[in-house]
C-alpha positions as CSV (number, residue, x, y, z in Angstrom):
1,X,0.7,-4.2,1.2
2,X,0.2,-0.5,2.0
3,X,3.7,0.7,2.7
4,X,4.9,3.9,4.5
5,X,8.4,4.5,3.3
6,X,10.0,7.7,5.5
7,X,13.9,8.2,3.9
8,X,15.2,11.8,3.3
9,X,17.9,10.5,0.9
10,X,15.4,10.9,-2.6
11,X,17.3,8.9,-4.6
12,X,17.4,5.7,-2.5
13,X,13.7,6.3,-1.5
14,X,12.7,6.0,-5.3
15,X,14.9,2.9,-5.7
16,X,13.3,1.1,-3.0
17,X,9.9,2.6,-4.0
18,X,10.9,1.1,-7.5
19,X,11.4,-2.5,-6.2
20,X,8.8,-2.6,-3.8
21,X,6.0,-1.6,-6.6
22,X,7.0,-3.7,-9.2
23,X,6.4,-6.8,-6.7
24,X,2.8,-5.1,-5.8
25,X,3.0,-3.3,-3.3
26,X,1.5,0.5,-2.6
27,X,4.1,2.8,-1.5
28,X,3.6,6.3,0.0
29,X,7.1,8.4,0.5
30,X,8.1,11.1,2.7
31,X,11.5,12.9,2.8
32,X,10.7,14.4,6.0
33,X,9.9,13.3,9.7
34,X,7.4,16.4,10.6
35,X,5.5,15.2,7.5
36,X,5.5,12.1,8.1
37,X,4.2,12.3,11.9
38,X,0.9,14.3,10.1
39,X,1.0,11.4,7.5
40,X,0.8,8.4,9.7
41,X,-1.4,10.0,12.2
42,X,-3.5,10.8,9.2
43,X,-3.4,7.6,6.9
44,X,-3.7,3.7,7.5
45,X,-1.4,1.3,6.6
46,X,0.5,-2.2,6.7
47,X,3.6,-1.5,7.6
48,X,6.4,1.6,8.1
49,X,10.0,1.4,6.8
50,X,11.4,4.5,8.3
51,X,14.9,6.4,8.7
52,X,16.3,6.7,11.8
53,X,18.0,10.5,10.7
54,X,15.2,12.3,9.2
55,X,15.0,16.3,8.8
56,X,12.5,17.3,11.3
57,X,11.0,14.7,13.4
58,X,13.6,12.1,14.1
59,X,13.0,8.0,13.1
60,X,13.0,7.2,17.0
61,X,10.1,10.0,18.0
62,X,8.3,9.1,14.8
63,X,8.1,5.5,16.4
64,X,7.8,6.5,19.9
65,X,4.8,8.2,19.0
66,X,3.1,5.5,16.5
67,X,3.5,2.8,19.8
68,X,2.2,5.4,22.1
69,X,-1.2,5.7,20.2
70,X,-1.4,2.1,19.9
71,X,-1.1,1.9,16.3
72,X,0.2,-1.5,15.6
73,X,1.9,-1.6,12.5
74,X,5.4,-3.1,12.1
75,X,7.8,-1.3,11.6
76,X,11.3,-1.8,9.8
77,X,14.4,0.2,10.6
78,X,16.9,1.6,7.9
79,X,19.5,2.7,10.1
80,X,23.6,3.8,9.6
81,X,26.5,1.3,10.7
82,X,27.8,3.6,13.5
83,X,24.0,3.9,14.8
84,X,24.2,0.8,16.7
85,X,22.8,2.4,20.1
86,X,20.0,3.6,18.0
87,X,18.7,0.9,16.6
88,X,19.4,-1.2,20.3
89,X,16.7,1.7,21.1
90,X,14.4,1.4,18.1
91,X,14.0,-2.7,18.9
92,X,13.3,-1.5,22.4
93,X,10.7,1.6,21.6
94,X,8.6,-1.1,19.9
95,X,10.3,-1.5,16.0
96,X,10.0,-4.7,14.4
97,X,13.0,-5.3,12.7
98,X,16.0,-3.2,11.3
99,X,18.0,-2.9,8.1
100,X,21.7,-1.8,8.0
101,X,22.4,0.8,4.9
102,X,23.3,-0.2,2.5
103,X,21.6,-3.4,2.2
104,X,20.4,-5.7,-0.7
105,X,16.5,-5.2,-2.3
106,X,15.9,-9.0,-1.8
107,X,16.8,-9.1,2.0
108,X,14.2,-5.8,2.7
109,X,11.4,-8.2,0.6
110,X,11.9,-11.1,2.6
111,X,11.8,-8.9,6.0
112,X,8.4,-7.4,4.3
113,X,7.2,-11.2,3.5
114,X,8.6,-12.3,7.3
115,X,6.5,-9.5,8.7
116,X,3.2,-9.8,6.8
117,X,3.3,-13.8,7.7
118,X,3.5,-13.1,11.2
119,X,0.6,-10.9,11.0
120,X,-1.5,-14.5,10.7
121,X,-4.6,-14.9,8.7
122,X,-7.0,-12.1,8.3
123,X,-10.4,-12.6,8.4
124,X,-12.0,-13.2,5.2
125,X,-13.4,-10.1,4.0
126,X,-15.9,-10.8,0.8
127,X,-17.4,-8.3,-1.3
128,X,-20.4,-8.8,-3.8
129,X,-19.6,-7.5,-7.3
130,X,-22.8,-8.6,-9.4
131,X,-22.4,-12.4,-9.2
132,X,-19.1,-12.3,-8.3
133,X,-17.2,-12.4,-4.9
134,X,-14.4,-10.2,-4.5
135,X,-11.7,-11.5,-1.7
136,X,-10.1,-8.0,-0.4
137,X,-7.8,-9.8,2.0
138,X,-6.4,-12.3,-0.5
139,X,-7.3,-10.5,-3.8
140,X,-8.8,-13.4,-5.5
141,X,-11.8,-12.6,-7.8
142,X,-14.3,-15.5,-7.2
143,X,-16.5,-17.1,-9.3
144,X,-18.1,-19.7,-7.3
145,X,-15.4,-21.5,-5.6
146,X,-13.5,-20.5,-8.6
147,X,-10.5,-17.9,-8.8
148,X,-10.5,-15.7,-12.1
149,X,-7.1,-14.9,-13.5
150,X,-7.1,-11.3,-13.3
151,X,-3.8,-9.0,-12.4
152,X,-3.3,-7.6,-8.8
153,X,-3.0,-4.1,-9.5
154,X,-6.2,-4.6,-11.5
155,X,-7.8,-6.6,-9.1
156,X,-6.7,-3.9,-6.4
157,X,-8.2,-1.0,-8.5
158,X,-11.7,-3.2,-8.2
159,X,-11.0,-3.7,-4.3
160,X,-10.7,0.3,-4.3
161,X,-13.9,0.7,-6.3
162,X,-15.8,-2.1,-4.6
163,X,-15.5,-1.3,-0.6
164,X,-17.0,2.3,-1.2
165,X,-20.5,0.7,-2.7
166,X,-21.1,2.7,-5.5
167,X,-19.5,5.8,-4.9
168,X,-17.0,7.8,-7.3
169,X,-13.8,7.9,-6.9
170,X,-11.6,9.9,-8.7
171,X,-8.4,9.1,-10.6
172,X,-5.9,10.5,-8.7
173,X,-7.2,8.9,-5.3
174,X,-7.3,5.6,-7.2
175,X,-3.7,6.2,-8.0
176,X,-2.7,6.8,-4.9
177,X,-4.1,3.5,-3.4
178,X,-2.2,1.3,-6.3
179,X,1.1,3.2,-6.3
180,X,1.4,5.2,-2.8
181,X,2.1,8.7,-2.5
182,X,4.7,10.5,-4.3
183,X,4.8,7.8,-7.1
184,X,5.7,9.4,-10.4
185,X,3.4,6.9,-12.4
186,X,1.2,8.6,-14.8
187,X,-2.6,8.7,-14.4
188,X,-3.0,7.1,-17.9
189,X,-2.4,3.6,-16.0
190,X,-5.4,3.7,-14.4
191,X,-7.9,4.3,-18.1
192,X,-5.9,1.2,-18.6
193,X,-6.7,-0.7,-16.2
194,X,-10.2,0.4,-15.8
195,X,-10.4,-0.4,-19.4
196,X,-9.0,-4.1,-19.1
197,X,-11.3,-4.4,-16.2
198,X,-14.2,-3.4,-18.4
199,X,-14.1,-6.1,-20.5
200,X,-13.1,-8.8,-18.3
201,X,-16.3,-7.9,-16.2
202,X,-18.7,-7.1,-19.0
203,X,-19.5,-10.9,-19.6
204,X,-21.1,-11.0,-15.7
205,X,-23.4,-7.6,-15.9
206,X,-21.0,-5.7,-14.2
207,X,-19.2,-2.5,-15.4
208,X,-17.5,0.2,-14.1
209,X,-19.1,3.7,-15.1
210,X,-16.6,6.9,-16.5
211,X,-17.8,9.9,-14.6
212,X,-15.6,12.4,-17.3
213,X,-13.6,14.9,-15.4
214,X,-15.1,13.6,-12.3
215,X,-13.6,9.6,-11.8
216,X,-15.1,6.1,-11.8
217,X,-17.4,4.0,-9.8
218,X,-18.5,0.5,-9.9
219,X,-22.0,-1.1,-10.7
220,X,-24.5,-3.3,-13.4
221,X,-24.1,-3.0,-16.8
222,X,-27.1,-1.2,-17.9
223,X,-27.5,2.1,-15.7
């Protein structure tokens, strides 16, 4: 999932960034509630864990104005003990859950889990890569009927290549899109990755082309 994470306290908002990356997820993190009105309006996502007390913006306009808009994406509430009115509030303004601080990592995962099931079943969304199918939804690389064992932040650098048919994109953006915004993972992960995907795609004609200085895009072997 594409996750939203609006805290002002830094230090908890890397911890949680921390946990919620090494299970898979894509986390984007702002420290402030004015930046993260322009983020939101701005980028898509799967789901918002926000701060009720936020410089700027506070947690409860933030959310007011994401339901006003329609924009349906849950939301979970990090919220103080003595904020009990608040978060009575939050529930009401359209939040999907809340967290009292401070909480345990595994609880917030299985509120994440609890939320993305009740999302249902996507559609499934296929994309050709050569003669391979490329499930974005589940992010299953198909061969046939047959799922290839590949890693999901690998499998999610493909997606990212894949959905923009042949287009370059460049190694920051694809950063973004496997770590979230203000991750402090080094670029270096992704010539990794792109590497490991190299050569698990090579034996099907399909390869991903280094534009130097520039970024990376998908398509056959021999260009």
């Amino acid at each position: 999932m594409r996750i939203a994470l609006v805290e002002d306290n830094v230090s908890l908002a890397k911890g949680i960034a921390y946990q919620l990356r090494d299970a898979g997820h894509s986390v984007d993190i702002l420290h402030d509630g004015d930046d993260a009105e322009v983020f939101l309006r701005q980028e898509s996502g799967d789901l918002v864990i926000l701060d009720l007390n936020l410089p700027g913006k506070n947690g409860l306009d933030l959310l007011a104005d994401l339901r006003e808009r329609g924009d349906p994406r849950p939301v979970i509430l990090l919220t103080a003990r003595s904020e009990t009115e608040d978060r009575v509030k939050g529930l009401d303004a359209g939040a999907d859950d809340y967290l009292v601080k401070p909480f345990e990592m595994e609880e917030l995962a299985a509120r994440i889990r609890a939320l993305g099931r009740r999302k249902g079943v996507a559609p499934r969304q296929l994309v050709e890569i050569g003669p391979l199918k490329l499930d974005v939804g589940a992010l299953q690389l198909l061969d046939g009927e047959t799922a290839l064992d590949v890693p999901r932040r690998e499998l999610a650098l493909l997606a990212a290549l894949a959905q923009v048919k042949g287009r370059t994109v460049s190694k920051a953006s694809l950063l973004d899109q496997l770590y979230g915004a203000g991750s402090e993972t080094d670029e270096k992960v992704i010539e990794v990755y792109v590497s490991r995907l190299r050569k698990r795609l090579a034996g099907y004609g399909v390869n991903i082309h280094v534009h130097r200085g520039i970024g990376y895009s998908l398509g056959s072997a021999i260009a």
